[in-house]
C-alpha positions in Angstrom: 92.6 121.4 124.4 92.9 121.5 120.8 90.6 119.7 118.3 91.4 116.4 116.7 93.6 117.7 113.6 92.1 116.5 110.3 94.0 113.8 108.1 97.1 115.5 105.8 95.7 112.2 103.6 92.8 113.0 101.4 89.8 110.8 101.4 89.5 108.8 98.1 93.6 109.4 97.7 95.1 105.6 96.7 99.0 105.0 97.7 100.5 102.1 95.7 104.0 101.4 97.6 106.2 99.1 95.8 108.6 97.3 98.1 111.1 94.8 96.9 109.3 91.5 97.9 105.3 93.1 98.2 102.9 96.3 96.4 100.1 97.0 98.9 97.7 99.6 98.0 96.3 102.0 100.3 92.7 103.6 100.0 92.3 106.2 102.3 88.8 105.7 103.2 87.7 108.8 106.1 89.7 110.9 108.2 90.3 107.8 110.2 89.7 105.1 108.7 92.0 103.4 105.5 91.6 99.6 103.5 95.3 97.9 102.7 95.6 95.3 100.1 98.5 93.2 98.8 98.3 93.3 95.3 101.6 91.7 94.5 104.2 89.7 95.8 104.2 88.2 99.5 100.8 87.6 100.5 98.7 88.4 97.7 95.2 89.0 98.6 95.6 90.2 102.1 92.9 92.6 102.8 92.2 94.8 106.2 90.2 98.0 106.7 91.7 99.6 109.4 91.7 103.0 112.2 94.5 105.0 111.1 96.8 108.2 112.0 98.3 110.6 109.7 100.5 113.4 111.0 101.8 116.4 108.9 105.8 116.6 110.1 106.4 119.2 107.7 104.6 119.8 103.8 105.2 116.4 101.8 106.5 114.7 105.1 103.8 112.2 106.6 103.9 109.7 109.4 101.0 106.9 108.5 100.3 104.2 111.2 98.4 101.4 111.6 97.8 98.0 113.9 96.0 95.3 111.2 93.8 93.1 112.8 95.7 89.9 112.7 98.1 92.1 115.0 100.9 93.4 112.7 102.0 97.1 113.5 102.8 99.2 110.4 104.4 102.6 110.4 104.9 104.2 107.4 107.1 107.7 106.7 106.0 108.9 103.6 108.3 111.5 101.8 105.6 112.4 99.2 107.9 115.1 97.8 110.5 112.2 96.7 107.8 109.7 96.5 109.7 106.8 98.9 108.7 105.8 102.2 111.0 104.2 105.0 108.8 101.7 106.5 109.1 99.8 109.5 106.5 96.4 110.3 106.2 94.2 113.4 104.9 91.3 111.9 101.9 89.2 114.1 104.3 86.5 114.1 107.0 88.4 115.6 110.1 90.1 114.4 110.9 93.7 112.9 111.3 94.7 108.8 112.9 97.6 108.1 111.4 98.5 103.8 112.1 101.1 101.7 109.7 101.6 98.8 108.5 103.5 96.0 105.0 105.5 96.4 102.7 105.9 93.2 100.1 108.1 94.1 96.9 107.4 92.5 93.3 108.6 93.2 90.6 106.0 94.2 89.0 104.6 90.3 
């Protein structure tokens, strides 16, 4: 069996994503293990460090996933060559949201 692949996300690497109604950063914190925060837009101030998976699909093409602890599910495919990602987010509350955002890559200040 083969070992658990690192993350193709470096530790310390920051991901602002600018969607149309919300920005959440993301702080890669380990090879598992990432903070999200809203800093603008719908729900401000949400916070939640998280266990994450990052897969390589191909150079600059990244699946990012993620289950918060209040239950949302957030998958992320992040085109880091064209910097947009094509989100999709099953709210806690129910429901689906199909995003599309901008990525500004940033390193952790």
């Amino acid at each position: 069996m083969a070992s658990q692949p690192t993350s193709p996300l470096a530790v310390g690497q920051v991901l602002e994503i600018t969607f149309a109604t919300f920005t959440p950063r993301i702080t890669i914190r380990s090879e598992r293990q990432l903070t999200v925060e809203i800093i603008a837009g719908d729900n401000i101030g949400f916070s939640d460090t998280v266990e994450y998976e990052a897969v390589a699909v191909r150079d600059g093409l990244v699946i990012l996933s993620w289950q918060e602890h209040i239950g949302s599910t957030i998958v992320h495919v992040l085109d880091l060559t064209s910097c947009k990602t094509y989100t999709a987010v099953t709210p806690a509350k129910g429901g689906l949201m199909r995003l599309t955002g901008r990525i500004n890559m940033k390193s952790e200040a």
